[in-house]
ChimeraX commands (.cxc) that place a marker at each C-alpha (Angstrom):
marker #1 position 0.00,0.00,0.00 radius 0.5
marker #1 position 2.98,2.71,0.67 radius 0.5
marker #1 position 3.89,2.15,-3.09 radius 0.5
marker #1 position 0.87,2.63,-4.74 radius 0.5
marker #1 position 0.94,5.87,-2.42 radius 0.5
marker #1 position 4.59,7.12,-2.98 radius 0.5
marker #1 position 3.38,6.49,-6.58 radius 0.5
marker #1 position 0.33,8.61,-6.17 radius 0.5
marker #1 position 2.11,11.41,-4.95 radius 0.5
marker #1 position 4.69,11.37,-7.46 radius 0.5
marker #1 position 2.25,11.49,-10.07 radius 0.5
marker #1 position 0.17,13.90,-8.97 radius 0.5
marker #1 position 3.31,15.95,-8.19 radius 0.5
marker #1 position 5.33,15.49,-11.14 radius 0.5
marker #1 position 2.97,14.96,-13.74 radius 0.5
marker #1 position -0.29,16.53,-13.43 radius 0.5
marker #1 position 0.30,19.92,-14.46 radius 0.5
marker #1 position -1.12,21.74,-17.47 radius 0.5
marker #1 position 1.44,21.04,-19.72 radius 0.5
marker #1 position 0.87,17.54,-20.46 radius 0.5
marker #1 position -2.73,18.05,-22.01 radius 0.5
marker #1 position -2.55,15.49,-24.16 radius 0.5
marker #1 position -1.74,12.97,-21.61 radius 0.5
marker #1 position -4.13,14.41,-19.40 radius 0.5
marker #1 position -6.74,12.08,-19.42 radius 0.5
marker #1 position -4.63,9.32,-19.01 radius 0.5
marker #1 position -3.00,10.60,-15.95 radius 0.5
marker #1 position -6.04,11.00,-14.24 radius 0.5
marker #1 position -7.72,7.55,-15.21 radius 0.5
marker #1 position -4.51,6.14,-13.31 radius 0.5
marker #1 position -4.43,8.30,-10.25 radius 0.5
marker #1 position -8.26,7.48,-10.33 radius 0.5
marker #1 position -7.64,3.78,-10.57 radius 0.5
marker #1 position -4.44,3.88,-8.30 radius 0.5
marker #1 position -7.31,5.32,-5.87 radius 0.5
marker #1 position -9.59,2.57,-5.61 radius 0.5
marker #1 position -6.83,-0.01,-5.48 radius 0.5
marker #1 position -5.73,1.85,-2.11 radius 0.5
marker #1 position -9.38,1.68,-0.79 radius 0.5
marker #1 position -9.49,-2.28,-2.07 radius 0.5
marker #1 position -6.13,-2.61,-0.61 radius 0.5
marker #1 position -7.80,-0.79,3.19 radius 0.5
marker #1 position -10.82,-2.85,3.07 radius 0.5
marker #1 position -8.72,-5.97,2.93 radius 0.5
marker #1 position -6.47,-4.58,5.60 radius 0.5
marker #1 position -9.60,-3.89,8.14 radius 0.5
marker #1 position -10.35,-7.92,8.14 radius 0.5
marker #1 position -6.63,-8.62,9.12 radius 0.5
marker #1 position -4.91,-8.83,12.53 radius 0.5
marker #1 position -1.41,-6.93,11.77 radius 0.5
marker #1 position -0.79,-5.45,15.06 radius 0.5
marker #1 position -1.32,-2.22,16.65 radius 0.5
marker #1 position 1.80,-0.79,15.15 radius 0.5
marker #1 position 0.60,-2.26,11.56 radius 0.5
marker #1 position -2.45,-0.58,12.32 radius 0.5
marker #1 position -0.78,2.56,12.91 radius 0.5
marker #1 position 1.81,2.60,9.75 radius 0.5
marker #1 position -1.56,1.60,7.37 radius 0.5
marker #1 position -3.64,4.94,9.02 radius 0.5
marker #1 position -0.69,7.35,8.10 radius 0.5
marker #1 position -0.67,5.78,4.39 radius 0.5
marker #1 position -4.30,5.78,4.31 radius 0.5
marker #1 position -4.21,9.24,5.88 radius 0.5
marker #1 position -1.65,10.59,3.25 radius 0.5
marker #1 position -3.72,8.98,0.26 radius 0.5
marker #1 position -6.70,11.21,1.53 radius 0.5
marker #1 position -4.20,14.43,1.68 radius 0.5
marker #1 position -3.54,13.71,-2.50 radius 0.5
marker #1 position -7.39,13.06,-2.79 radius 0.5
marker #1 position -9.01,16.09,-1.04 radius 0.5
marker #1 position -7.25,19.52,-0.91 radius 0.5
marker #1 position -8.60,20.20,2.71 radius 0.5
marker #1 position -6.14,22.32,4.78 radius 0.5
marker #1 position -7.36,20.70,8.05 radius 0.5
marker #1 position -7.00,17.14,6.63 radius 0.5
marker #1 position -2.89,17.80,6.19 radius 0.5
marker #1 position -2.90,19.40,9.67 radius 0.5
marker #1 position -4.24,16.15,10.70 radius 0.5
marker #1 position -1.79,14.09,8.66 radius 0.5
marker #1 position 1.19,15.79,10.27 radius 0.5
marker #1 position -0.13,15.68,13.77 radius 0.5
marker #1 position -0.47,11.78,13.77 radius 0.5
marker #1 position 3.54,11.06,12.05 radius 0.5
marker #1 position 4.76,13.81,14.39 radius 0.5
marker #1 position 2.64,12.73,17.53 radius 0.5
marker #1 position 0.91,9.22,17.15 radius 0.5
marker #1 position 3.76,7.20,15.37 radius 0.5
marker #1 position 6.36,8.31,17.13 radius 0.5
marker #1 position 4.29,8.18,20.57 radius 0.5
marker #1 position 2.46,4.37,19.89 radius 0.5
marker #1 position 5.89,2.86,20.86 radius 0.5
marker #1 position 5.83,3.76,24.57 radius 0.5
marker #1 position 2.18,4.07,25.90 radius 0.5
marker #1 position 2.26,5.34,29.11 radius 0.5
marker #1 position -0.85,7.46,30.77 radius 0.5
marker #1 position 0.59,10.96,29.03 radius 0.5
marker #1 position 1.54,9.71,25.62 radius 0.5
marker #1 position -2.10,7.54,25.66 radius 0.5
marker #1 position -3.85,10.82,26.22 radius 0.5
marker #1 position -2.26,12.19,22.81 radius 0.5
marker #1 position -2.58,9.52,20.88 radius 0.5
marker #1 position -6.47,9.30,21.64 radius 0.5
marker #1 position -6.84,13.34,21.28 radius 0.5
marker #1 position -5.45,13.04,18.03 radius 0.5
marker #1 position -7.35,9.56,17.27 radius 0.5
marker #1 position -10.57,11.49,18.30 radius 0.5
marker #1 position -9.87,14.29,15.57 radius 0.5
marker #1 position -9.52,11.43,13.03 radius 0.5
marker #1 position -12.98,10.79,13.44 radius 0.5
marker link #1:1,2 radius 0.2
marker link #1:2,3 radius 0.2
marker link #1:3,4 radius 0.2
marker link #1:4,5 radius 0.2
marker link #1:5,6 radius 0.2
marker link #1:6,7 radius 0.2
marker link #1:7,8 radius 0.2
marker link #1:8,9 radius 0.2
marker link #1:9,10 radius 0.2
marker link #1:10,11 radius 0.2
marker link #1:11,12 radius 0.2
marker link #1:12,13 radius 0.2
marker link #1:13,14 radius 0.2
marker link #1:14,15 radius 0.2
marker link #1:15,16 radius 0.2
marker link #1:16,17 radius 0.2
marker link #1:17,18 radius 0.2
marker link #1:18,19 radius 0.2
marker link #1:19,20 radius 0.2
marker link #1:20,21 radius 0.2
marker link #1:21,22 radius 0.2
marker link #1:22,23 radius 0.2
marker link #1:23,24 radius 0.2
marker link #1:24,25 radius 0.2
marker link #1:25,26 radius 0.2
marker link #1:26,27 radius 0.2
marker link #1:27,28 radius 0.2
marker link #1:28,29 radius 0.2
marker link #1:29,30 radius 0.2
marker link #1:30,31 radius 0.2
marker link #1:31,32 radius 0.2
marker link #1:32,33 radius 0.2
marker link #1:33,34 radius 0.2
marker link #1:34,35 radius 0.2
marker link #1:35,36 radius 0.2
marker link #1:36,37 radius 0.2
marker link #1:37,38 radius 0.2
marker link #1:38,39 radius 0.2
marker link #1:39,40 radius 0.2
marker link #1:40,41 radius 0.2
marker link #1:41,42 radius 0.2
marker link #1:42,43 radius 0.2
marker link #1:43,44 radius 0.2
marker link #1:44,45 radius 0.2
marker link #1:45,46 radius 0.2
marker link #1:46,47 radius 0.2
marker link #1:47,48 radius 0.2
marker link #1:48,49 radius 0.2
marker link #1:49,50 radius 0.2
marker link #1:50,51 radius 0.2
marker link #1:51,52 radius 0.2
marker link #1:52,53 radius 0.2
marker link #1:53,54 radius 0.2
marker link #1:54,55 radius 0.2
marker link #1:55,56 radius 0.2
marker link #1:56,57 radius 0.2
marker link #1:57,58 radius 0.2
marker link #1:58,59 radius 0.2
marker link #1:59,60 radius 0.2
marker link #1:60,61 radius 0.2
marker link #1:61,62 radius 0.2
marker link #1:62,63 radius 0.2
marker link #1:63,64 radius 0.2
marker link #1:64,65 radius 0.2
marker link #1:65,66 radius 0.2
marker link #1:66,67 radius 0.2
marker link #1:67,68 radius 0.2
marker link #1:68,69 radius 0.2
marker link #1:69,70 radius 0.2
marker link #1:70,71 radius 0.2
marker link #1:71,72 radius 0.2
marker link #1:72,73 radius 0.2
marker link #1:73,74 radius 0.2
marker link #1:74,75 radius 0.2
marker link #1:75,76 radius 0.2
marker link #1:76,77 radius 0.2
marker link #1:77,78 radius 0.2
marker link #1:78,79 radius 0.2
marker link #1:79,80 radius 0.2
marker link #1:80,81 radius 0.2
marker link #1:81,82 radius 0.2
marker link #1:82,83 radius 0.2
marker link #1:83,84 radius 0.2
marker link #1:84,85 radius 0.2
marker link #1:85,86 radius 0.2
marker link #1:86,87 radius 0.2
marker link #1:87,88 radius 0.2
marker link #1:88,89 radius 0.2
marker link #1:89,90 radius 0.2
marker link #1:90,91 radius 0.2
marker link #1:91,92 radius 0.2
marker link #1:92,93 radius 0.2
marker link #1:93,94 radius 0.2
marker link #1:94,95 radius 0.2
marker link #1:95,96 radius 0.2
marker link #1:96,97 radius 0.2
marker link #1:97,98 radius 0.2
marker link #1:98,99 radius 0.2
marker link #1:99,100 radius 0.2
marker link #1:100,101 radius 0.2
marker link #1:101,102 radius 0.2
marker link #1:102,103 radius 0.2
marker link #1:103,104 radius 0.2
marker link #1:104,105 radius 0.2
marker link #1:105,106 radius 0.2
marker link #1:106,107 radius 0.2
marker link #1:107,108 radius 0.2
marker link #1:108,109 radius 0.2
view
């Protein structure tokens, strides 16, 4: 799933621009279909028991995918608070770290 997203972004970064009209519509039928194989590839994940640090690593792909989907300021605000709080906090959960893993969790949903 991280390299159908690392190709998403570089797609959308590199090669979605103006300039390439004539390849336009081909770009976007495979960012479109590079989509829906991410949400086949999250529905398959839901059903599986990886762990809860599995579960973690597959939210911040899932949670970058949406960032290259939907140009919503708060949804990158909420990407960057779970890799610079969450991942980095779901190793050691004591009482303190819990509590900011769960605020941020609770602004996930």
């Amino acid at each position: 799933m991280e390299r159908v997203t690392t190709l998403r972004q570089n797609l959308c970064s590199h090669h979605l621009d103006k300039r390439n009209t004539q390849k336009l519509k081909d770009i976007l039928f495979l960012d479109l279909c590079l989509e829906s194989y991410i949400r086949q590839l999250t529905e398959k994940i839901m059903h599986i028991d990886i762990g809860f640090q599995g579960y973690i690593r597959e939210i911040s792909i899932i949670l970058s995918n949406l960032t290259l989907s939907y140009s919503w300021n708060e949804l990158g605000y909420l990407k960057d608070d779970w890799d610079l709080l969450v991942r980095p906090l779901s190793h050691d959960m004591r009482c303190d770290n819990a509590r900011k893993v769960k605020s941020v969790i609770d602004r996930v949903k």
